[in-house]
N, C-alpha and C positions, 0 to 999 in steps of 0.2 A: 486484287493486287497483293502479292506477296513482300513484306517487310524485310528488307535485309534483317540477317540475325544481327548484325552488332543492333540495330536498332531494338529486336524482340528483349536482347539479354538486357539491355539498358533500362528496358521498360520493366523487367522484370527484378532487376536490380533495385530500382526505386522502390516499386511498391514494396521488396522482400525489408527494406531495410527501412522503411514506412513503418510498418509492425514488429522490428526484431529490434529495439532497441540497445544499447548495454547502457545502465547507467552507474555512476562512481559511488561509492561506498567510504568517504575518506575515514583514514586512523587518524584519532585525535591524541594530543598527548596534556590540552586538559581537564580539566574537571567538568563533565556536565551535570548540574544543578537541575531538577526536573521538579521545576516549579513555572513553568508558565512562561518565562523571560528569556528570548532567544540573541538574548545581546551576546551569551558568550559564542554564538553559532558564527563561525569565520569563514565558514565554506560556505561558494553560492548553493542556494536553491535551484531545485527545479521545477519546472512550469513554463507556463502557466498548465493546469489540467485542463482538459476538453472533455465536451461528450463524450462519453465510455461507449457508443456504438454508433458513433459518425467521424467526429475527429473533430466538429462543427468549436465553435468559439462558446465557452460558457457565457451565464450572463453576472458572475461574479466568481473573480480569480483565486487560486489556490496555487499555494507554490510546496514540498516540500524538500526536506535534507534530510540524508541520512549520514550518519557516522558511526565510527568504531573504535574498543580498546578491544583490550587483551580479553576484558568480561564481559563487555556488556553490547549489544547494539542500540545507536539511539536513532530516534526520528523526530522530528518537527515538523509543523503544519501553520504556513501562515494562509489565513483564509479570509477575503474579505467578504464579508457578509452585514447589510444592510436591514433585516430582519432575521433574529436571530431564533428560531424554534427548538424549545427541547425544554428540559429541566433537569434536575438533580434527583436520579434515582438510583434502586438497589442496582449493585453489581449486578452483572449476566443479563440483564433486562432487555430486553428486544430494542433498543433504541431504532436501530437501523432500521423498523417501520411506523416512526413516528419526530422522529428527532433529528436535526442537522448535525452533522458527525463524520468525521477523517477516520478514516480505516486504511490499514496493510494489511497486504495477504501476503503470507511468506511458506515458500516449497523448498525447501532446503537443498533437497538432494534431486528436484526439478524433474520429477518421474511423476507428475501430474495425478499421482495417485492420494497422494493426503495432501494438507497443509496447513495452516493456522489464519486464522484469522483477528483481528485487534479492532477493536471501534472505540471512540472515544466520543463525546459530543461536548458542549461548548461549556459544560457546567460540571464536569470531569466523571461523568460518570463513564465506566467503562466495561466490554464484556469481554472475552479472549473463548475462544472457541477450536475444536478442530474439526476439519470435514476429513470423509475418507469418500473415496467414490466407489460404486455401488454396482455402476453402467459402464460397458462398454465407450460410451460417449461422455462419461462423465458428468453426466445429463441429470444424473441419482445421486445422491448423498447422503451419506449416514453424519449428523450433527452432534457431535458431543459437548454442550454446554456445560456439561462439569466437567470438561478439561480447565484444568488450570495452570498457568504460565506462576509458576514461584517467584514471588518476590518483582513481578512485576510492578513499573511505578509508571503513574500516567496523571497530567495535571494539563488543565485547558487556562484559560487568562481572557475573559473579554475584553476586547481593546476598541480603541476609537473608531479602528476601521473593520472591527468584525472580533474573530477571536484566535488563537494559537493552541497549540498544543503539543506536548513533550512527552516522548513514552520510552520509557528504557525496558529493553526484554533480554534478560539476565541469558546467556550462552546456555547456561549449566541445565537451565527451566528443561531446554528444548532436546535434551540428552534422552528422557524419556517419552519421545513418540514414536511409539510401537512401529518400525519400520519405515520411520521416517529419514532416513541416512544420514540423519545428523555428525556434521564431525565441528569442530572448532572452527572454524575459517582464519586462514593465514593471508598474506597479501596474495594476489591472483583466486584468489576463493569466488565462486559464480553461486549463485543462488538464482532462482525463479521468483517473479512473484510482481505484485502492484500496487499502487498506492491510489487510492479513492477519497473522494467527497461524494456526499449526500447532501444535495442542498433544496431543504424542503421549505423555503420563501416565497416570495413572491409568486415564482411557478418552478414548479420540483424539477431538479435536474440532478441524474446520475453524472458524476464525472471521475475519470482518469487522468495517471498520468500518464500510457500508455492505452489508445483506443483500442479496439477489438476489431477486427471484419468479421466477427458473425454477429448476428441480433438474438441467438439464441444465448438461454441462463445468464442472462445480465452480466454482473461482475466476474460469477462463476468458472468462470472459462482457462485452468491451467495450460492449456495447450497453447495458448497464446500470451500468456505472462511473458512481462520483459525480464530484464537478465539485470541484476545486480552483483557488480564486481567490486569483491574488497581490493582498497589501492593506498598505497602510501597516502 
């Protein structure tokens, strides 16, 4: 039996717009404090995250927000978490395979060819990394952990219902990656990119805020980052 097209394009609508998310970026015009305390955060979050390669319901929730000045961009991470795994170690430290930890990937200029990466885990230790990709599929990545973000500030807060976390990533840091098409972002400005938990409790669960449809290279996957717009 053949489907009228309104019917196929509707179908195909859904799913395209399932995975192609855009989400807001608002400009702040006050002062964010990167100490742990998201009371001055006025704009909703978003979430809740799901499985990063089903869409399935976590089995503990994660909301984040992002915002903007003229400098800086910020992010927030409220996470609830019931067991909380990790500790306080050196900077650039592998946490992401041992420790519960909120991470952004961010591709600036959305040509899925580099990007940065940010981890944080609940006792602020943090690493800032770039990948470049390698492969045709993107599938390869060249890792450069002594990249470093300048003047980047990042602080976690455990709380009653789990922990937070606050990262500002200075504009200026990101001016030097090597063909990364970095430019300033003005309001209408789109970026690529995703925001994650790693929640290695009770039973380990990858999560997003934006799922994947492939099951291949786990978070890895720029070709399918959601879309971050700066907005008033």
């Amino acid at each position: 039996m053949k489907l009228p097209f309104s019917i196929i394009a509707l179908f195909l609508t859904i799913q395209f717009s399932t995975y192609s998310q855009t989400f807001p970026v608002h400009k702040t015009k006050e002062k964010i404090n990167i100490d742990g305390d998201l009371s001055e955060w006025k704009m909703p979050f978003l979430g809740p995250f799901v499985i990063h390669n089903t869409g399935e319901k976590a089995t503990q929730q994660t909301f984040v927000s992002l915002l903007w000045d003229n400098e800086n961009l910020y992010v927030a991470y409220k996470c609830t978490d019931s067991k909380i795994v990790g500790k306080a170690q050196a900077k650039d430290s592998q946490i992401f395979d041992t420790d519960d930890l909120a991470e952004i990937f961010l591709d600036p200029d959305g040509d899925s060819q580099n990007y940065i990466e940010i981890g944080v885990n609940a006792f602020s230790t943090h690493y800032d990394l770039l990948l470049k990709c390698i492969s045709p599929e993107c599938g390869g990545w060249n890792t450069s952990m002594n990249f470093d973000i300048n003047d980047l500030e990042s602080i976690s807060k455990i709380t009653a219902e789990g922990y937070t976390v606050e990262i500002k990533i200075p504009f200026s840091s990101l001016e030097k990656i090597e063909n990364g098409g970095f430019q300033k972002p003005k309001i209408g400005t789109k970026w690529k990119g995703n925001a994650f938990r790693i929640d290695y409790g009770n039973t380990t669960e990858y999560l997003a805020l934006q799922p994947y449809k492939s099951l291949q290279f786990g978070f890895h996957q720029p070709q399918e980052f959601t879309v971050f717009e700066f907005v008033k």
